[in-house]
C-alpha positions as CSV (number, residue, x, y, z in Angstrom):
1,X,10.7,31.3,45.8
2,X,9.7,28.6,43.7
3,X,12.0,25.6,44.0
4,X,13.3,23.9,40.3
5,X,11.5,20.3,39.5
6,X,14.1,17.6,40.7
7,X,15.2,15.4,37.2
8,X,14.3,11.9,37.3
9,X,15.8,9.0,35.6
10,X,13.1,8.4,33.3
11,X,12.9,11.9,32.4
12,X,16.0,14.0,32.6
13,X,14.1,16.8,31.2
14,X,12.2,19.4,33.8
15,X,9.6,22.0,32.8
16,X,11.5,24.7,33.3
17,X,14.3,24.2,31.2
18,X,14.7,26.7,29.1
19,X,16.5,24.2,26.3
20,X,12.9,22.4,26.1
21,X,11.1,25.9,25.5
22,X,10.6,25.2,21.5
23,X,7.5,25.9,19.6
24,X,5.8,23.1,17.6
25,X,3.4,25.1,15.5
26,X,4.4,27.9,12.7
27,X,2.3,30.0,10.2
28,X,-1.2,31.1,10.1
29,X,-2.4,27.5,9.2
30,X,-0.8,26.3,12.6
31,X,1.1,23.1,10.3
32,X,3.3,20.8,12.8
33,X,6.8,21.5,12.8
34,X,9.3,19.2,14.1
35,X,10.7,20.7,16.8
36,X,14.4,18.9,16.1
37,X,14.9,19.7,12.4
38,X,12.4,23.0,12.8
39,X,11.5,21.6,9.1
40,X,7.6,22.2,8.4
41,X,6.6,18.6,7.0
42,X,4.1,20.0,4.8
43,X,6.5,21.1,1.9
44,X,7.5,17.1,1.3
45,X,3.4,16.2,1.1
46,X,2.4,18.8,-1.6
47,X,0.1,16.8,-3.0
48,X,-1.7,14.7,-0.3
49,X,0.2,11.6,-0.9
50,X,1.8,9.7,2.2
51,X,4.0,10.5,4.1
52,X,6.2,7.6,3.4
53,X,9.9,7.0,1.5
54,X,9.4,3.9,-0.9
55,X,12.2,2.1,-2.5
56,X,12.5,2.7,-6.3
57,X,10.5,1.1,-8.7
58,X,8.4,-0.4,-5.2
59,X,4.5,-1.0,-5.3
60,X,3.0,1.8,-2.7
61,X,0.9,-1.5,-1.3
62,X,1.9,-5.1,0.0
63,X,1.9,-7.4,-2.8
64,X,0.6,-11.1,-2.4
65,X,3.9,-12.6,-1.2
66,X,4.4,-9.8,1.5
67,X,0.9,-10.9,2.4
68,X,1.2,-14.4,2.5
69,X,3.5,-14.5,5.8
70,X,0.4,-12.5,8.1
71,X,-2.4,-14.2,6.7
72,X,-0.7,-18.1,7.3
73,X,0.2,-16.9,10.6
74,X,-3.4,-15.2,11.3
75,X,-4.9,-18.5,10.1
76,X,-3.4,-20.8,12.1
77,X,-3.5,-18.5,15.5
78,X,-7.4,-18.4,14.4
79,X,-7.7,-22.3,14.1
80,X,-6.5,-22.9,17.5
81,X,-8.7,-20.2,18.9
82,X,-11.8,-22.4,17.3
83,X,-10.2,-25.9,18.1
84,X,-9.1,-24.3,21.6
85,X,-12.7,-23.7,22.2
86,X,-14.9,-26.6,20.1
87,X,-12.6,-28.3,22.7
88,X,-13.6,-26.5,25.8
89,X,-17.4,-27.3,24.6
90,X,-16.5,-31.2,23.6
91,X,-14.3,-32.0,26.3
92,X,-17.2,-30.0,29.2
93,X,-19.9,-32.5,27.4
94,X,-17.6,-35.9,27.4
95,X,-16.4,-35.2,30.9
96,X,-19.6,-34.7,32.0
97,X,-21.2,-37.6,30.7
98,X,-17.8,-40.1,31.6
99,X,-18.4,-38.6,35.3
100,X,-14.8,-37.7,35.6
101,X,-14.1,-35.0,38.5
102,X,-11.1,-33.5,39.7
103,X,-7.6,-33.7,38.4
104,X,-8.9,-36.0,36.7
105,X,-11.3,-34.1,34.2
106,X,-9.0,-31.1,34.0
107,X,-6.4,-33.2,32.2
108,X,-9.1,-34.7,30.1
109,X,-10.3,-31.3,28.9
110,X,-6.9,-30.3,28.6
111,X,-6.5,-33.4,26.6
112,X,-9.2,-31.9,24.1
113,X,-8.4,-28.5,23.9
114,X,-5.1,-29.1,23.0
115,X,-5.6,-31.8,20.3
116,X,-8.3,-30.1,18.7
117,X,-7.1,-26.3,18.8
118,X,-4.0,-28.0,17.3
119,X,-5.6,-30.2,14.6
120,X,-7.8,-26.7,13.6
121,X,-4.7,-24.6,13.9
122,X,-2.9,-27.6,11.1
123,X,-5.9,-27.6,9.0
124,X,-6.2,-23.7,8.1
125,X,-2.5,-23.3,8.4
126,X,-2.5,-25.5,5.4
127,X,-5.2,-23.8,3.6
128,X,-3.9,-20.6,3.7
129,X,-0.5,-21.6,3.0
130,X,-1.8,-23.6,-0.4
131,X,-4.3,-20.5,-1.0
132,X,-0.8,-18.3,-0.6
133,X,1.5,-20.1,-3.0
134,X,-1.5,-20.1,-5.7
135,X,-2.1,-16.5,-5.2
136,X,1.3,-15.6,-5.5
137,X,2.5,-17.6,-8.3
138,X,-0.9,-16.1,-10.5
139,X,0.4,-12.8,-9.6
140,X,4.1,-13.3,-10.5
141,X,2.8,-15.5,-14.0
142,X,0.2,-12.5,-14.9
143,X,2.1,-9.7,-13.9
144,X,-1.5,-8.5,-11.8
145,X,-3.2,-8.9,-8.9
146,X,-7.0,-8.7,-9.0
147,X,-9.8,-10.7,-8.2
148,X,-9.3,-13.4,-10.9
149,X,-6.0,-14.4,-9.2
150,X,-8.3,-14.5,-5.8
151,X,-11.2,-16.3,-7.0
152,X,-8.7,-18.9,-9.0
153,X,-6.8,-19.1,-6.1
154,X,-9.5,-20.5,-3.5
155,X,-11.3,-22.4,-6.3
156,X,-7.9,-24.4,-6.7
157,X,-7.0,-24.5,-3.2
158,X,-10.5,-26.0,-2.5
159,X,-9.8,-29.0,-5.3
160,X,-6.6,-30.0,-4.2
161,X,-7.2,-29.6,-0.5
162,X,-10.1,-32.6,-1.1
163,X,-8.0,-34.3,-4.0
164,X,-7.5,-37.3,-2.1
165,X,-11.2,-37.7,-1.4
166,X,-12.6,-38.6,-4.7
167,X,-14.1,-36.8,-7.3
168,X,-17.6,-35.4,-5.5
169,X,-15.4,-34.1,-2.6
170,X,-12.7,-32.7,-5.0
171,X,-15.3,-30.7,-7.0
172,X,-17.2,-30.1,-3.8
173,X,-14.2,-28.3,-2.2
174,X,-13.2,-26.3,-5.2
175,X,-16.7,-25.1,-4.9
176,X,-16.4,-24.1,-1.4
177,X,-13.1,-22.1,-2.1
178,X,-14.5,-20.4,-5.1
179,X,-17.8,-19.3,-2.8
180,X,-15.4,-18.3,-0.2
181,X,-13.1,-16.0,-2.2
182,X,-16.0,-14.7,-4.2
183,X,-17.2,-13.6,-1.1
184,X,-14.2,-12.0,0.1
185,X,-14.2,-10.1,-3.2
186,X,-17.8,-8.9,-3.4
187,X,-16.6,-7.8,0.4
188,X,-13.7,-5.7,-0.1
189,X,-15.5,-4.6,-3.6
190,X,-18.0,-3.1,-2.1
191,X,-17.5,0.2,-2.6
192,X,-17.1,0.3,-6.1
193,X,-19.9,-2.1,-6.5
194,X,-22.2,0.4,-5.0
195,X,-20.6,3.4,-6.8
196,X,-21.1,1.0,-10.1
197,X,-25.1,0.6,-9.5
198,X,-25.6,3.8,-8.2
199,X,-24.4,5.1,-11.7
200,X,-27.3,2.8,-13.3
C-alpha cells in the first residue's frame, strides 16, 4: 500500500488531496478557467481587448508624466554605468603610467570610477529630467502627445542645457536634442513609416 505524501511547510498541499483535484480547462476550445471562481475569463475579453480594469475616464497607456519617473531614473542608473566604466578605462591608463601598485592604485581607480560614473550619472539625470518637464508640460498645454511635443522637447532641452555656453554652443545643443529625438521618433515610427511607403 502506497503511503500518503508527508505535507511540508512550504507546501501544505499533497498530490493526493482530493480538495486540489479541480480541472482548469472547460469546453471544446479548452479556454482557461480559474480554478477558484470556476469563471471562464473569456466572457470579460469578447472583443480582444486587455485584460485589464482602468479607472474611468483613464488613458489605456502611460502618459508623459507617468513616464518621466522611469526614464530619469533609467538615465541616471545608465550614466553611472558609462562614467563607472570610462573610469575603469581612465583610471587602468593613469595608474599605469603614474606607476602606482597595490592598495595604492585600487584606491586611485576607485577614486575615478566613482567621480566619473557620478558626474555621468548628474549629467543625464539632468537631461532627462529638463527633457521630462518640457515633454510634459507640451502635453498638458496641447492636450496631445505626439512627436511634435518629442522633437520640441529635445530641441529645447538641448538649448538650455548649453545656455550658459554662448550662442554657438546654445544653438549647437538644441541641434543635438532635435537630431536625438528625431531619431527616437523615426525609431519607434517605424512601422507606420514602412506601412506609409509601402502604400506608394
Amino acid at each position: 500500500m502506497e503511503q500518503p505524501k508527508k505535507k511540508s511547510f512550504f507546501n501544505p498541499y499533497s498530490a493526493n488531496d482530493p480538495s486540489m483535484d479541480v480541472p482548469v480547462t472547460a469546453g471544446a476550445a479548452g479556454s482557461i478557467m480559474s480554478p477558484y471562481l470556476n469563471v471562464d475569463p473569456s466572457y470579460f475579453s469578447q472583443g480582444g481587448d486587455s485584460e485589464f480594469i482602468f479607472p474611468e475616464g483613464a488613458s489605456r497607456q502611460r502618459g508623459r508624466f507617468e513616464l518621466a519617473f522611469s526614464q530619469i531614473g533609467g538615465s541616471v542608473f545608465a550614466g553611472a554605468a558609462v562614467g563607472g566604466l570610462n573610469g575603469v578605462y581612465t583610471g587602468f591608463r593613469e595608474t599605469k603610467v603614474a606607476e602606482l601598485t597595490g592598495a595604492v592604485r585600487r584606491t586611485q581607480m576607485l577614486n575615478f570610477i566613482t567621480k566619473q560614473g557620478a558626474s555621468s550619472a548628474q549629467s543625464l539625470g539632468v537631461l532627462a529630467l529638463m527633457y521630462s518637464i518640457f515633454g510634459v508640460l507640451l502635453s498638458w498645454g496641447r492636450g496631445k502627445d505626439d512627436e511634435f511635443n518629442t522633437l520640441t522637447a529635445g530641441t529645447a532641452t538641448g538649448l538650455l542645457y548649453k545656455s550658459s555656453a554662448g550662442l554657438h554652443k546654445c544653438l549647437r545643443g538644441g541641434a543635438a536634442g532635435f537630431g536625438i529625438a528625431a531619431a527616437y521618433c523615426l525609431f519607434t515610427n517605424k512601422d507606420k513609416l514602412k506601412s506609409t511607403f509601402s502604400r506608394n
